[in-house]
N, C-alpha and C positions, 0 to 999 in steps of 0.2 A: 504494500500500500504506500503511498504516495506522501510525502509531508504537505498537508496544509497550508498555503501561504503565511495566512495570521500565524499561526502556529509554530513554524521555521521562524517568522521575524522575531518571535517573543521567545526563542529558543539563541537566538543570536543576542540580543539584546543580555539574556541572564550570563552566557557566558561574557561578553565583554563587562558589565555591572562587578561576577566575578574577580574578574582580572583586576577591573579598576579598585574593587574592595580591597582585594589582600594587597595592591601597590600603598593604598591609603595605610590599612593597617600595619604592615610592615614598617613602612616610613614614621607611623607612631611608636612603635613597639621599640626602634630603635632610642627615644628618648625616654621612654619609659620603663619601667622595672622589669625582667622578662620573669612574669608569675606561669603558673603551670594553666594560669584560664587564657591568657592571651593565647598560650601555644596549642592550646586546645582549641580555640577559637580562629584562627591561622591555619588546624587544619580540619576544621569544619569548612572553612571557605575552599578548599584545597578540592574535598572529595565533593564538594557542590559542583565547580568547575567540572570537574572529570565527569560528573551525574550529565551536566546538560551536555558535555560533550560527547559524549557516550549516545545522546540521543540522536546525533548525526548518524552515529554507524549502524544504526536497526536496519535499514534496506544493506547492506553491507555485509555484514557477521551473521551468524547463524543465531535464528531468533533464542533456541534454546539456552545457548551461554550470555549473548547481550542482556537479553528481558532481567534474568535473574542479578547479574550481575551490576546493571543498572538501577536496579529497585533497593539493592543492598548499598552502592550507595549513596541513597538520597537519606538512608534511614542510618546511615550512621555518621552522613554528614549534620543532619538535624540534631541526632542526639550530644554530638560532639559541640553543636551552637549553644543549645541548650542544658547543656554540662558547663560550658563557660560562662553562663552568664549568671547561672545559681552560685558558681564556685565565686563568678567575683563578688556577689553580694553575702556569702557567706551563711548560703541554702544549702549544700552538699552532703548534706550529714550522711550517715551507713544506710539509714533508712530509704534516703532518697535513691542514693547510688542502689540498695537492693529494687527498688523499684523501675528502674531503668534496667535492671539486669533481666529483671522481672520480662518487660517489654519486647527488649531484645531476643529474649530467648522465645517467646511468646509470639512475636512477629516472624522471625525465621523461622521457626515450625510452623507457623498458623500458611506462610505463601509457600512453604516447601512443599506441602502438602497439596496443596491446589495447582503449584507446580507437576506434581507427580501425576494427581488422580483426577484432576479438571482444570487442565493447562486451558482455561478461557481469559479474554484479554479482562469482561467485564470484573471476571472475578478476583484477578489480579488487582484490578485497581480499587476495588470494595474492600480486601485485605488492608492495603498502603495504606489507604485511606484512614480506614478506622484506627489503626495501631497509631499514626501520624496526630488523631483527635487524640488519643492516650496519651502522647507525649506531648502535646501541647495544654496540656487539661491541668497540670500539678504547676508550671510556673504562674499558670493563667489566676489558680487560687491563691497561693502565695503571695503573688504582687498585689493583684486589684483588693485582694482582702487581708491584707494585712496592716492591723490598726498604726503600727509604728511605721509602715512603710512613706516612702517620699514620694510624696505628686510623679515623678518621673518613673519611679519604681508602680504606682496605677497603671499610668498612664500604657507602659510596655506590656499590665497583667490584660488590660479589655483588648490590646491588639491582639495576644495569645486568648483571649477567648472566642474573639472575631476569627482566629484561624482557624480553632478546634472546633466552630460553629463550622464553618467550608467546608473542613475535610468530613464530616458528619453528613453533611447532605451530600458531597461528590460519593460519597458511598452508597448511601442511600438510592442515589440515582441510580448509578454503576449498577447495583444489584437487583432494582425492583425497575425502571423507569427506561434503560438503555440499557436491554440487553447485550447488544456489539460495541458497547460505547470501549475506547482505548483510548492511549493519551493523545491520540489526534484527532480524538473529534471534536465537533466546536461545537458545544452548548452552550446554558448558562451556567451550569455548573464547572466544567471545563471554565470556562472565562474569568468565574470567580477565582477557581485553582492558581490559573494563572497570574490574576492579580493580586490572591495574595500569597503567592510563592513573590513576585517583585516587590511588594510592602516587606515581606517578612527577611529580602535580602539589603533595602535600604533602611528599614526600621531596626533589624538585627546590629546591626554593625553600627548605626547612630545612637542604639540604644548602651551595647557595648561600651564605647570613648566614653560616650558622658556617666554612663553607669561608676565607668573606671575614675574619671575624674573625679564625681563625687565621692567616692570612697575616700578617694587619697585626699580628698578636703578636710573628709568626718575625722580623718587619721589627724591632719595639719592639728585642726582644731582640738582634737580629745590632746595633741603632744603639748598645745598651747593650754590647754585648762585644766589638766591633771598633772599632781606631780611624778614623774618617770619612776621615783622608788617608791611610795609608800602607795598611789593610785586614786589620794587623795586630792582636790582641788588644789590648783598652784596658788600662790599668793597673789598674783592677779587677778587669777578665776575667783577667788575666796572674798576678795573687796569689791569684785564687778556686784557679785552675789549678794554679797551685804549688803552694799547701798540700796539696792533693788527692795530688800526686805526692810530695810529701814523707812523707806518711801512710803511704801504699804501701812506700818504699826504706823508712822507718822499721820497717817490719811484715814487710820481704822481706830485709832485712839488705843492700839492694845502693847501690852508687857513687851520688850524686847529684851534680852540677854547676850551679854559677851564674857565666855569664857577663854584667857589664856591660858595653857597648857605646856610645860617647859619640865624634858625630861632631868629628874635629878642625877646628877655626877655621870652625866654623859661623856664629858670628856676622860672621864675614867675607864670607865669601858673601852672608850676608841684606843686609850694607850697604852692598855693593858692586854686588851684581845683581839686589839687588830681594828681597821676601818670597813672591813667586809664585815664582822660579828657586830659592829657596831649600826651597818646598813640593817641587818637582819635584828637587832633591836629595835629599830625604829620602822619596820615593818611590821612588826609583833605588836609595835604599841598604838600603828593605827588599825590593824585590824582587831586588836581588843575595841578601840574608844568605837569605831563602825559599829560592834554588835551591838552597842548599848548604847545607840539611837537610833532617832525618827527618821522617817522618810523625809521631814520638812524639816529636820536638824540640818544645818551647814558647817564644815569639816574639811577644814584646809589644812597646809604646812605652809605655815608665813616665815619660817627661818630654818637654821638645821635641825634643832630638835626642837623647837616651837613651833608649838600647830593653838590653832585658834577654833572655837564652837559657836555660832549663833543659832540661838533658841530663840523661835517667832513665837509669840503667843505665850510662853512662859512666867508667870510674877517668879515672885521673889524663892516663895519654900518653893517650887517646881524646879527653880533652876539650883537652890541649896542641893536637893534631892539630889538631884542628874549630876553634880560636883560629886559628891561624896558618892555615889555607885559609880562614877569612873572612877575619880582615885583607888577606892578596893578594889575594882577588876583590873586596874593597871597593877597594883602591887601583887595581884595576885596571878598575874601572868608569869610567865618566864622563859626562859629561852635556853634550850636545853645544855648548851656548851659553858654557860655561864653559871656557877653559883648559886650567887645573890638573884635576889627578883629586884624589878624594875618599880621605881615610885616618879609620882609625878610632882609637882607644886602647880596652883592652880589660883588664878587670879579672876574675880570674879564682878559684872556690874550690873544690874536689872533695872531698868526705869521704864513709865512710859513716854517716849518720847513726845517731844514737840519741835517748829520747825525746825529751831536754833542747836538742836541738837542734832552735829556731823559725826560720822564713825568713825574720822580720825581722832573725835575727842572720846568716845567709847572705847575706843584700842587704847588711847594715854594713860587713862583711869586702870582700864584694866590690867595695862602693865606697872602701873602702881602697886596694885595689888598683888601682883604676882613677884613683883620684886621685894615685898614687906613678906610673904610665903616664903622664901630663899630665906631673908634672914632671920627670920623666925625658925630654920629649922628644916627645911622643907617636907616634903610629903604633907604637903593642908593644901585647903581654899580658904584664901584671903578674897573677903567681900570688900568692893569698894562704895560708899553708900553718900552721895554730895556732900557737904556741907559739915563729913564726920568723918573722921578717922578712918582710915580702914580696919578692919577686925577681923579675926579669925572665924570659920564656924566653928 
């Protein structure tokens, strides 16, 4: 049988798109990080090429070795796109990967079989078709439904459900509605295939970059707001975050709290057991002070072993309380190479603001306090209360 005009031109077109794709993405890939999804992604475009050029030699090759060989693949070029584009948003997990194995194994048995015992074109393409809605069906829920996802990460899941829709009716049709129907007949079904096989090859790969770019943003940003050893907000991230909550009790009329936290004889540790045992104490000691707080608790490292708490909403005994259950779970941590356990000193301020009141002068007071903690002794929380003394609890 003959190629189809329309058909041959939209067969020429996928392979130069091809060509142009992996020239684009290669030319990225070089300034970019070489991760295991680009290269997965690189050669998804690879065996796509070969799919549509392979469709040249059906009058050519003997139908028995092209057809199969052809149909294998388009289906392992797809799954090879769509392995790269879960791995770069960090979808991939064991469960995913067995269900794609699931697929595969599922797909070549299910056209093997129809290969062997009802080598029909229709039914070939009702196979493809439907396992092709299976692979398109799990990114399609993922993106468009997932609450944390980013507009861009929707936006890529209704295209995957727009395709998994197509491939669902060209089967449908394929099997009940055109029985001689093959990949050169021209319906509507067919037309849809083919427009969104070229959506799904300028969509895929625009979706790809900018997927990749946003990650490596989320990354810039989480290295700019978290601190690299403990994982706790940076002393940047931790003042952006204050003021923000300051603005609010200021506008809401409620309790606000700052507590400083400054580990005792720190630098005794670092010169006694090293600056690595000393890393691993101050990792110990914010993931103690983490378990024992709020989700709306705020929890930086504003120095080396100074780390800062602001409590929204908290009066005064609320924030005494949450003082004194960190300090016993800091003393009562410990770090196994070491001894001694670990104490903190604790500088403490609770008011309800008003405008005049900045967080640079909440951090003052409160390293007030924390500096009368030190010489008192340390291991306490020293409250600092206006117009009075600081005092211990």
């Amino acid at each position: 049988m003959g190629f189809q005009p329309d058909i041959k031109t939209m067969i020429y077109l996928f392979i130069f798109g091809n060509i142009f794709t992996l020239l684009l993405i290669t030319t990225y890939r070089i300034s970019a990080a070489r991760e295991t999804a680009s290269t997965f992604f690189i050669g998804s475009k690879w065996l796509q090429l070969f799919y549509w050029c392979s469709l040249l030699l059906w009058d050519t090759l003997p139908r028995g070795l092209i057809i199969p060989f052809t149909n294998l693949l388009i289906l392992l070029g797809g799954t090879l796109e769509i392995t790269a584009l879960l791995q770069m948003m960090d979808m991939f997990g064991r469960r995913v990967k067995l269900y794609y194995l699931a697929l595969m194994v599922g797909s070549t048995l299910s056209y093997g079989v129809i290969a062997v015992f009802f080598n029909h074109s229709a039914l070939r393409i009702t196979s493809v078709s439907f396992w092709s809605m299976l692979f398109f069906l799990y990114p399609a829920y993922r993106l468009a439904l997932n609450p944390k996802g980013t507009p861009l990460q929707r936006i890529l899941g209704c295209f995957f459900a727009v395709f998994a829709v197509i491939m669902l009716g060209r089967a449908v049709v394929a099997l009940l509605i055109v029985p001689d129907m093959n990949v050169f007949t021209v319906n509507l079904s067919q037309s849809l295939y083919y427009l969104a096989m070229y959506l799904m090859l300028i969509v895929g790969t625009a979706g790809f970059i900018l997927l990749s770019n946003e990650r490596s943003h989320e990354k810039l940003k989480r290295l700019a707001a978290y601190d690299e050893l403990t994982g706790v907000l940076s002393r940047r991230a931790f003042l952006l975050e204050s003021e923000l909550k300051l603005e609010q009790a200021v506008k809401k009329r409620v309790p606000i709290s700052l507590l400083l936290l400054d580990l005792d004889n720190f630098k005794v540790v670092n010169d006694t057991y090293g600056h690595d045992m000393g890393d691993e104490v101050l990792r110990m000691f914010a993931l103690t002070v983490e378990a024992n707080l709020g989700n709306d608790d705020l929890f930086g490292r504003v120095g080396g072993e100074e780390f800062a708490i602001l409590l929204y909403g908290l009066d005064e005994q609320g924030c005494d309380d949450k003082a004194e259950t960190l300090r016993r779970a800091v003393q009562s941590s410990s770090v196994e190479q070491i001894p001694s356990s670990s104490t903190v000193s604790i500088g403490a301020i609770t008011l309800v603001p008003g405008p005049e009141v900045s967080f640079n002068t909440l951090y003052k007071q409160s390293d007030q306090a924390l500096y009368r903690a030190k010489q008192e002794g340390r291991n306490r929380t020293v409250r600092y209360r206006r117009g009075e003394e600081c005092y211990e609890l």
